[in-house]
SETORFI-343551 format. One record per residue (C-alpha): residue number from 0; residue in three letters; x, y, z. Coordinates in nm, 4 decimals, always signed. Each point is the difference from the previous one (the first is absolute). Example, Ala and Ser with C-alpha at 12.3 -4.5 7.8 and 13.67 -1.06 7.14 Angstrom:
BEGIN
@nr->0	rest->ALA	x->+1.2300	y->-0.4500	z->+0.7800
@nr->1	rest->SER	x->+0.1370	y->+0.3440	z->-0.0660
% end
This chain:
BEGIN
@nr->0	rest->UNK	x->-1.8050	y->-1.2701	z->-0.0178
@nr->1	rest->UNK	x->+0.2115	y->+0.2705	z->-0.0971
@nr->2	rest->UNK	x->-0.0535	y->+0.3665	z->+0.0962
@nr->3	rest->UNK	x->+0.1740	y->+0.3070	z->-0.0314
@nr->4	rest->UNK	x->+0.1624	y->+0.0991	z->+0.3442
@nr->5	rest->UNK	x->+0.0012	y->+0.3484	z->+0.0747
@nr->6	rest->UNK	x->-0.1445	y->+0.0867	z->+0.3534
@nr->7	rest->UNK	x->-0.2591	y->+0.2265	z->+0.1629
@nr->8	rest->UNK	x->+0.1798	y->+0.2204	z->+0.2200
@nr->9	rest->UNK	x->-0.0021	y->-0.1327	z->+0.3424
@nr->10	rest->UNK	x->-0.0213	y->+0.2171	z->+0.3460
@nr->11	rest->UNK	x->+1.4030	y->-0.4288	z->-0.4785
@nr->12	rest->UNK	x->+1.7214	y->-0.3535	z->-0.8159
@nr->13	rest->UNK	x->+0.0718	y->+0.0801	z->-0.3570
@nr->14	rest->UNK	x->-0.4056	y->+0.0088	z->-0.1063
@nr->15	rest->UNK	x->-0.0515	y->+0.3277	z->+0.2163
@nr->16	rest->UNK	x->+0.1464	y->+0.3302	z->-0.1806
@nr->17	rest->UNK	x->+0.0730	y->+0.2558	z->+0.2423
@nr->18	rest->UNK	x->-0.0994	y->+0.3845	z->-0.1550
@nr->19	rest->UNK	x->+0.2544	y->+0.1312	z->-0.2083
@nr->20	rest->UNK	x->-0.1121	y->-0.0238	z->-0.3851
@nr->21	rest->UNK	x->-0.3266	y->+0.0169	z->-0.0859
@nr->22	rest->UNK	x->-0.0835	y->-0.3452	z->-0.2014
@nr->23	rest->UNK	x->-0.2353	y->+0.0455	z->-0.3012
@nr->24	rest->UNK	x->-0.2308	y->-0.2330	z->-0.1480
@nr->25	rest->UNK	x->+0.2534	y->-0.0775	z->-0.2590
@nr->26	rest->UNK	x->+0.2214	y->-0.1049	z->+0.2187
@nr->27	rest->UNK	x->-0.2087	y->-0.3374	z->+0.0189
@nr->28	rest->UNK	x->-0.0339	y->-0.1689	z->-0.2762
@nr->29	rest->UNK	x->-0.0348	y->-0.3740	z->-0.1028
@nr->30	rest->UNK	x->+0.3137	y->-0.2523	z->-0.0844
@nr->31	rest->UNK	x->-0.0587	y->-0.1874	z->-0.3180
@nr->32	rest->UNK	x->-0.1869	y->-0.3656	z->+0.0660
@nr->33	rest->UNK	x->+0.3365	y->-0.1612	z->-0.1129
@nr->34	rest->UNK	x->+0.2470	y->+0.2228	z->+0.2013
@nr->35	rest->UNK	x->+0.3045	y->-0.1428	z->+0.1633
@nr->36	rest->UNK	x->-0.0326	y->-0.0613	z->+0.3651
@nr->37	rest->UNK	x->+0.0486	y->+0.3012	z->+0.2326
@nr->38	rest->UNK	x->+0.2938	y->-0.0754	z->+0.2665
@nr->39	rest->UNK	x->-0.2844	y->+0.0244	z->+0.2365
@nr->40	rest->UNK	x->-0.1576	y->-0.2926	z->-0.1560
@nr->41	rest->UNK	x->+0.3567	y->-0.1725	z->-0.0663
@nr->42	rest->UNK	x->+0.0587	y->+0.0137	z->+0.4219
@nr->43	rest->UNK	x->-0.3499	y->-0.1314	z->+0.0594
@nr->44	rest->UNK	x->+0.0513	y->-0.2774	z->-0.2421
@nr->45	rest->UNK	x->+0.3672	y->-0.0805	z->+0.1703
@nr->46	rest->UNK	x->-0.1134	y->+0.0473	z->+0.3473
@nr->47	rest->UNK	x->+0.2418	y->+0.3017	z->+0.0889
@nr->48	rest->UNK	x->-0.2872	y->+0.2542	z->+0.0100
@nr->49	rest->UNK	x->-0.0177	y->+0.1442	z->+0.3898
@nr->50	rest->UNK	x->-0.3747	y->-0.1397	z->+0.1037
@nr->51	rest->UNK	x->-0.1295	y->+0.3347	z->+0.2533
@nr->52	rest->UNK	x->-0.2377	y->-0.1345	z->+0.3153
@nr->53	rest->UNK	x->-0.3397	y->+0.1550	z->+0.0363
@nr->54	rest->UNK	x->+0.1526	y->+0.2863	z->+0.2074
@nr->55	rest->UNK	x->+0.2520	y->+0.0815	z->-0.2352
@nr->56	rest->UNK	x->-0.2438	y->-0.0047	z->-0.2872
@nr->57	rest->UNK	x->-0.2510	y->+0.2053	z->+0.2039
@nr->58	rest->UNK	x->+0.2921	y->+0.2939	z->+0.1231
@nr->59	rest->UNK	x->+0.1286	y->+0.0338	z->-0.3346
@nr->60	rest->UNK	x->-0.3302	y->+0.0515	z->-0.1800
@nr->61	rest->UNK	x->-0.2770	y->+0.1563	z->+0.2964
@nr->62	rest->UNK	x->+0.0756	y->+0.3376	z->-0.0615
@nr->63	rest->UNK	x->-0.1039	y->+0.0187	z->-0.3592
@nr->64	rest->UNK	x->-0.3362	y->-0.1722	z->+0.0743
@nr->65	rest->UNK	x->-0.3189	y->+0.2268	z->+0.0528
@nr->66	rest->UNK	x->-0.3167	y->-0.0365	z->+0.1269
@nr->67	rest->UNK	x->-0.2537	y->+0.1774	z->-0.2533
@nr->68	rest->UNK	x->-0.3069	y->+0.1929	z->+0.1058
@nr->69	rest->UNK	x->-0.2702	y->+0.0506	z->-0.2711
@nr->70	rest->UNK	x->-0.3445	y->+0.1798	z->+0.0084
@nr->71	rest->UNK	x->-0.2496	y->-0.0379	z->-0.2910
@nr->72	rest->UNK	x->-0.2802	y->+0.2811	z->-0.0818
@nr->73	rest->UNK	x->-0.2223	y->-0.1717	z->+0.2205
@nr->74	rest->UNK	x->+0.2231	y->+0.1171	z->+0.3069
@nr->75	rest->UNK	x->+0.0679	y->-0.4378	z->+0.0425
@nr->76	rest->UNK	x->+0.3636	y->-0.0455	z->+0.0812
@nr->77	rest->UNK	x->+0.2586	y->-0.2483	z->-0.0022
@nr->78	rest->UNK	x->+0.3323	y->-0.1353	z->+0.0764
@nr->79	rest->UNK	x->+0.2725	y->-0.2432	z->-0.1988
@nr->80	rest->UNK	x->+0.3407	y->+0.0053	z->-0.0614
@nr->81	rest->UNK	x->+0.2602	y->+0.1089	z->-0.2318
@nr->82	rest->UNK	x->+0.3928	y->+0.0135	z->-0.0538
@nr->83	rest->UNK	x->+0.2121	y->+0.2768	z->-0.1406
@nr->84	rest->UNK	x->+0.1311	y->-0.1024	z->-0.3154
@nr->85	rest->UNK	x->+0.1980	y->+0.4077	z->-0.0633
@nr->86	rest->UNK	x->+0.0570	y->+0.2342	z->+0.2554
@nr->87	rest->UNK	x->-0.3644	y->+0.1569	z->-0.0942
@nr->88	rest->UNK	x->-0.1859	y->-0.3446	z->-0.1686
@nr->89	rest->UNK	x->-0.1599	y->-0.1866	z->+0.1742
@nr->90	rest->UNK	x->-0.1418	y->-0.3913	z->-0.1570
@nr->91	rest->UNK	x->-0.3566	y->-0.1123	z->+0.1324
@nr->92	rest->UNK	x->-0.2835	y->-0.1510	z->-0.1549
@nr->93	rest->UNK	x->-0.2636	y->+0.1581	z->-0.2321
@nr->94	rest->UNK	x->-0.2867	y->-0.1348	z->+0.2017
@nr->95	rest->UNK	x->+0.1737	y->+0.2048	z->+0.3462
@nr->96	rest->UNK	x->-0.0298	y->+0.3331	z->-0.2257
@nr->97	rest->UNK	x->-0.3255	y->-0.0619	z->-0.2239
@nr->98	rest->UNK	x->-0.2713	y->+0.2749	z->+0.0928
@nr->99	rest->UNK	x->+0.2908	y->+0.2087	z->+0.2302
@nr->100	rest->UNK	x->-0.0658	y->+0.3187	z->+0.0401
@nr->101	rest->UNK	x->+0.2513	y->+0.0433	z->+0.2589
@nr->102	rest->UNK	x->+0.3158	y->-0.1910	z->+0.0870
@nr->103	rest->UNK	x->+0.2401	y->-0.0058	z->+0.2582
@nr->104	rest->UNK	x->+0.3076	y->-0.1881	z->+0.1477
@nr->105	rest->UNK	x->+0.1260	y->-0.1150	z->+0.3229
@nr->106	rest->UNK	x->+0.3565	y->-0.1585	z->+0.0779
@nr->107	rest->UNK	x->+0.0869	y->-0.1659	z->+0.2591
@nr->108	rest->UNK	x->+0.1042	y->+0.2311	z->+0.2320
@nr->109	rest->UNK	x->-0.2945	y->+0.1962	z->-0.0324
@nr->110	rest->UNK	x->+0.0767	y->+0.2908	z->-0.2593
@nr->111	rest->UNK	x->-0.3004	y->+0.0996	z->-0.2330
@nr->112	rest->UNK	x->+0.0352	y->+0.0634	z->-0.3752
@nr->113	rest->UNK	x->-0.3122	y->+0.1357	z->-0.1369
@nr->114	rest->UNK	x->-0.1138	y->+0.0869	z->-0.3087
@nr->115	rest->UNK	x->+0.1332	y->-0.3373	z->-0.2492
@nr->116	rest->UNK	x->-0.0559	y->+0.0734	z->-0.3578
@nr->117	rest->UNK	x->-0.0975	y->-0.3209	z->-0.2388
@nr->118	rest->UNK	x->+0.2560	y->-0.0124	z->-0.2577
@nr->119	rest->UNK	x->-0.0608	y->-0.3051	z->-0.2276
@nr->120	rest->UNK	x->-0.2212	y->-0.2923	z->+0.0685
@nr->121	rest->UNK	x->-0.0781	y->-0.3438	z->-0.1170
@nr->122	rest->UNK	x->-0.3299	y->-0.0735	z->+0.0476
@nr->123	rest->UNK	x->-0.0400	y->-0.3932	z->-0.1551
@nr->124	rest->UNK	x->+0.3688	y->-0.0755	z->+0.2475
@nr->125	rest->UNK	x->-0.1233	y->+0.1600	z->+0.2471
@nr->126	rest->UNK	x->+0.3032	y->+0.2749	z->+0.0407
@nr->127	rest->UNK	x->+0.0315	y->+0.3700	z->+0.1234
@nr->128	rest->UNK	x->+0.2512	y->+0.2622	z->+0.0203
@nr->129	rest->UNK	x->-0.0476	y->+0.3020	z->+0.1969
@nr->130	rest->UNK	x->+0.2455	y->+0.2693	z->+0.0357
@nr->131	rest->UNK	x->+0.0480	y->+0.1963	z->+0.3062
@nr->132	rest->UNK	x->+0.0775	y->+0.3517	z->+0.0721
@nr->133	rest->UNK	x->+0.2956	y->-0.0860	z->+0.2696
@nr->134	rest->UNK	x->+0.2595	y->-0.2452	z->-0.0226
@nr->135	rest->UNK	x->+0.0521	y->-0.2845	z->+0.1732
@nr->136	rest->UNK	x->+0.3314	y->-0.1313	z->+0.1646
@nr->137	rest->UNK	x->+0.0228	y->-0.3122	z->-0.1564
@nr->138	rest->UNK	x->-0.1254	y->-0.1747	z->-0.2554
@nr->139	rest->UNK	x->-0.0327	y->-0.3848	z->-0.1205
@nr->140	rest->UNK	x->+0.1733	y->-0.0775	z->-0.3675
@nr->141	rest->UNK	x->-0.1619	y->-0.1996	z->-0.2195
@nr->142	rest->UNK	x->+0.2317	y->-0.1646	z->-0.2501
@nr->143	rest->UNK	x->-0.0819	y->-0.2439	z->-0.3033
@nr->144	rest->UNK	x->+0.1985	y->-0.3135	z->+0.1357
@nr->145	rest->UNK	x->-0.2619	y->+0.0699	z->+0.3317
@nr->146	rest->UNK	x->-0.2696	y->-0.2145	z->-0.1675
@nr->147	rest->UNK	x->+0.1611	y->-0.3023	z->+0.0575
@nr->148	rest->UNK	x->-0.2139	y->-0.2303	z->+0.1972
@nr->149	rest->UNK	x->-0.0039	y->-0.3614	z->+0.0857
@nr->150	rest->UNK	x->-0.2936	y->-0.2446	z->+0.1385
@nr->151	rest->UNK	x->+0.0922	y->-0.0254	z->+0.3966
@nr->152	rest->UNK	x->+0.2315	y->+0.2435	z->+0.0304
@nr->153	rest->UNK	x->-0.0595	y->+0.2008	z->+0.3205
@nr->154	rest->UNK	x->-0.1639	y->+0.3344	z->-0.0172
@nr->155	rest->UNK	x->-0.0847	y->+0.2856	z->+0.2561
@nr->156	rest->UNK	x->-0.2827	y->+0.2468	z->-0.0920
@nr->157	rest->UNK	x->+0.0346	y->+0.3569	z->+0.1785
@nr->158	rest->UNK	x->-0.3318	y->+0.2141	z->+0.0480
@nr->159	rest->UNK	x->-0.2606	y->+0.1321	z->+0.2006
@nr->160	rest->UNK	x->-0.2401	y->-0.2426	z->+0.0115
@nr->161	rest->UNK	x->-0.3500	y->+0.1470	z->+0.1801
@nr->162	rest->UNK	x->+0.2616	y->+0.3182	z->+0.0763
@nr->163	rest->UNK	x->+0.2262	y->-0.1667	z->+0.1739
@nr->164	rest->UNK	x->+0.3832	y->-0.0310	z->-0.0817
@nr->165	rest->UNK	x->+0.0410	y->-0.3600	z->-0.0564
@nr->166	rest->UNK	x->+0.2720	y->-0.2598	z->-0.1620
@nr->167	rest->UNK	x->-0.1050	y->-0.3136	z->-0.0443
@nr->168	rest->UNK	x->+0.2106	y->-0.3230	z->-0.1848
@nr->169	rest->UNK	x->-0.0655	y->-0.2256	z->-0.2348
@nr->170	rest->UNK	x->+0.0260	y->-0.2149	z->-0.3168
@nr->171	rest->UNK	x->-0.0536	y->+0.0240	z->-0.3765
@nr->172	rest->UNK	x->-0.2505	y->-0.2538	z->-0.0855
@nr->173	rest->UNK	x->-0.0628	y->+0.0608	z->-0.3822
@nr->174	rest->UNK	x->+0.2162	y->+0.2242	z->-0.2365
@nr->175	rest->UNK	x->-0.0656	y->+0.1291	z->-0.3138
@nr->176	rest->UNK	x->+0.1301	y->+0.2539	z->-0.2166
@nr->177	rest->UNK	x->-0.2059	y->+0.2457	z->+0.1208
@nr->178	rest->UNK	x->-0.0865	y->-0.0505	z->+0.3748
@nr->179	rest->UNK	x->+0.0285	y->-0.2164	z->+0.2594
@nr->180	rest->UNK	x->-0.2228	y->-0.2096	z->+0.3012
@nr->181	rest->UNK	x->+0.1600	y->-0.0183	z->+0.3019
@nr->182	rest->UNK	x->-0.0798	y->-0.1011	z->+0.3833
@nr->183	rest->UNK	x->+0.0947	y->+0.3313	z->+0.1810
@nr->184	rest->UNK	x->-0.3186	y->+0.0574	z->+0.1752
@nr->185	rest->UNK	x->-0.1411	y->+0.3350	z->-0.0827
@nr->186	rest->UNK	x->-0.3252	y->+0.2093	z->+0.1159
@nr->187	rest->UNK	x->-0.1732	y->+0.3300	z->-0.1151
@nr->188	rest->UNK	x->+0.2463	y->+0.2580	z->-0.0032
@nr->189	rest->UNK	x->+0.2674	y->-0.1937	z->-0.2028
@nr->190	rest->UNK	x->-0.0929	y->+0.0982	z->-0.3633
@nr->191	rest->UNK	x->+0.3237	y->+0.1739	z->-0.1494
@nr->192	rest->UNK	x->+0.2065	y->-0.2037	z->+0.2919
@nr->193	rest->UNK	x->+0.3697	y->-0.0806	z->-0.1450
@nr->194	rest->UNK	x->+0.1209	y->-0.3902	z->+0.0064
@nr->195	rest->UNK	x->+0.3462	y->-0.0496	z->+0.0512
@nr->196	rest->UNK	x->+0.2187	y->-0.3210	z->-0.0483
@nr->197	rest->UNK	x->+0.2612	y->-0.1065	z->+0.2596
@nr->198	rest->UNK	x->+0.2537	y->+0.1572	z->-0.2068
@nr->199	rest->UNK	x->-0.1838	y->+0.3894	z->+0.0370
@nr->200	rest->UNK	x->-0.0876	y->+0.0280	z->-0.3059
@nr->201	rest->UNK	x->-0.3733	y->+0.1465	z->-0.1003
@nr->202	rest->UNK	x->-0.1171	y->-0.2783	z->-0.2012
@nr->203	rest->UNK	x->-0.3908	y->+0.0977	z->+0.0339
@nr->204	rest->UNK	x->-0.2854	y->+0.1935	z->+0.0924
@nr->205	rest->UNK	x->-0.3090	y->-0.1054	z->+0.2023
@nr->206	rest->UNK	x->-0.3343	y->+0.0607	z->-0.2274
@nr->207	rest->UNK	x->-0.3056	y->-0.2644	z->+0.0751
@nr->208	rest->UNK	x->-0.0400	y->-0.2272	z->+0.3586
@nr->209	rest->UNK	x->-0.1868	y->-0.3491	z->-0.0109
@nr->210	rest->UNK	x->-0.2673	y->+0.0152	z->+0.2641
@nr->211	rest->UNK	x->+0.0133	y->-0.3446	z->+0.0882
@nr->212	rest->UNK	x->+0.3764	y->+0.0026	z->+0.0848
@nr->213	rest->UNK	x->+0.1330	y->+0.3197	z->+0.0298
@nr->214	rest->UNK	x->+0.2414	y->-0.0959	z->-0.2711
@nr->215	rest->UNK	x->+0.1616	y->+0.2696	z->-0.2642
@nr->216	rest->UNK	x->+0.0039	y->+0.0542	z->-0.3071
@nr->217	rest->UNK	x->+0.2663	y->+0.2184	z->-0.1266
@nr->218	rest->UNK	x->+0.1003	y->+0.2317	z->-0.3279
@nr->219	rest->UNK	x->+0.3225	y->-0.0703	z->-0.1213
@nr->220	rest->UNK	x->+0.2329	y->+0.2454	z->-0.0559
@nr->221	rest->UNK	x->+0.0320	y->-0.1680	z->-0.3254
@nr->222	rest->UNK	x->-0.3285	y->+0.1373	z->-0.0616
@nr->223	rest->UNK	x->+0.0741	y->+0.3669	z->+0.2126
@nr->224	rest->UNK	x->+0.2830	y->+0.0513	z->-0.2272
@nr->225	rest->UNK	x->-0.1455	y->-0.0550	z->-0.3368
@nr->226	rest->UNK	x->-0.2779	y->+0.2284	z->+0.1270
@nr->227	rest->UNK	x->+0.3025	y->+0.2401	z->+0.0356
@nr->228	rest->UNK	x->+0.1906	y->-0.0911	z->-0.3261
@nr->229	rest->UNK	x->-0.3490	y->+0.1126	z->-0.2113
% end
């Protein structure tokens, strides 16, 4: 079965921008279906692109990954996770921010952001963007040659699964145009966790957990960016 994976509270290279300009929405938009290959894509295809371990992948990226806390008019609250996408926009799911009243932030080091503002949302996919009122250090870039996914290529999903920072690794399992299954084993907590490939890049987000296995299934950015592009 697959359920939505925010948590109750309970009593964690090129693809990270450092702060300098402010990126706009516009700044991410779609390449056409028939584009030429990016030289990103060209390396991977050649086998010259520089493959990052799990630590390298994990330093580059933690510090633009948040843990979100939500509270809903009934005073219920919550965590999950979400990535800076802009030094002040932050990419979750809609089911962490449905019914907020009040949301806040927590990096890894343990500075609070409070007060996140819900700038545009996709309910049917599943996709949020909040803006905050301070900036963060870093950031992760989504570009259009990111959503470029293959069936057992190895994955690492980056979150705070039941509040706690956690990477785990894993492998794409089915691909489509617009998400992905894969084997990283995730918990409650995760929803709005970035997946990385081997390579660094942001290639999806964390939005639904199978019960049974703990598997994933992820938005593409494929699908993140054409939420952007419209």
């Amino acid at each position: 079965m697959l359920i939505a994976i925010a948590a109750p509270m309970l009593a964690i290279g090129d693809q990270v921008a450092q702060a300098g300009k402010v990126q706009s929405f516009e700044d991410y938009t779609q390449a056409p279906a028939n584009s030429p290959l990016s030289e990103y894509q060209l390396a991977v295809n050649n086998g010259t692109a520089k493959k990052l371990s799990a630590a390298q992948v994990n330093n580059n990226v933690c510090n633009a990954i948040v843990k979100i806390y939500t509270i809903d008019i009934d005073g219920n609250e919550f965590t999950a996770t979400g990535f800076f996408i802009t030094e002040t926009t932050v990419l979750t799911n809609y089911h962490v921010v449905e019914g907020a009243i009040g949301i806040t932030f927590e990096f890894r080091n343990g500075r609070m952001v409070r007060g996140g503002k819900i700038a545009l949302t996709d309910k049917a996919h599943d996709i949020a963007f909040i803006e905050t009122k301070e900036q963060s250090p870093s950031w992760v870039k989504i570009v259009p040659d990111s959503n470029w996914e293959h069936v057992g290529e190895k994955v690492y999903s980056i979150g705070f699964p039941q509040g706690k920072p956690l990477m785990t690794e894993g492998e794409i399992e089915v691909a489509a145009r617009d998400g992905f299954i894969t084997s990283a084993l995730i918990d409650h907590g995760s929803s709005g966790s970035p997946i990385f490939n081997e390579y660094g890049r942001v290639i999806g987000m964390v939005s639904t957990i199978n019960e049974t296995n703990h598997q994933s299934m992820a938005i593409s950015m494929n699908m993140i960016l054409a939420v952007l592009s419209n």
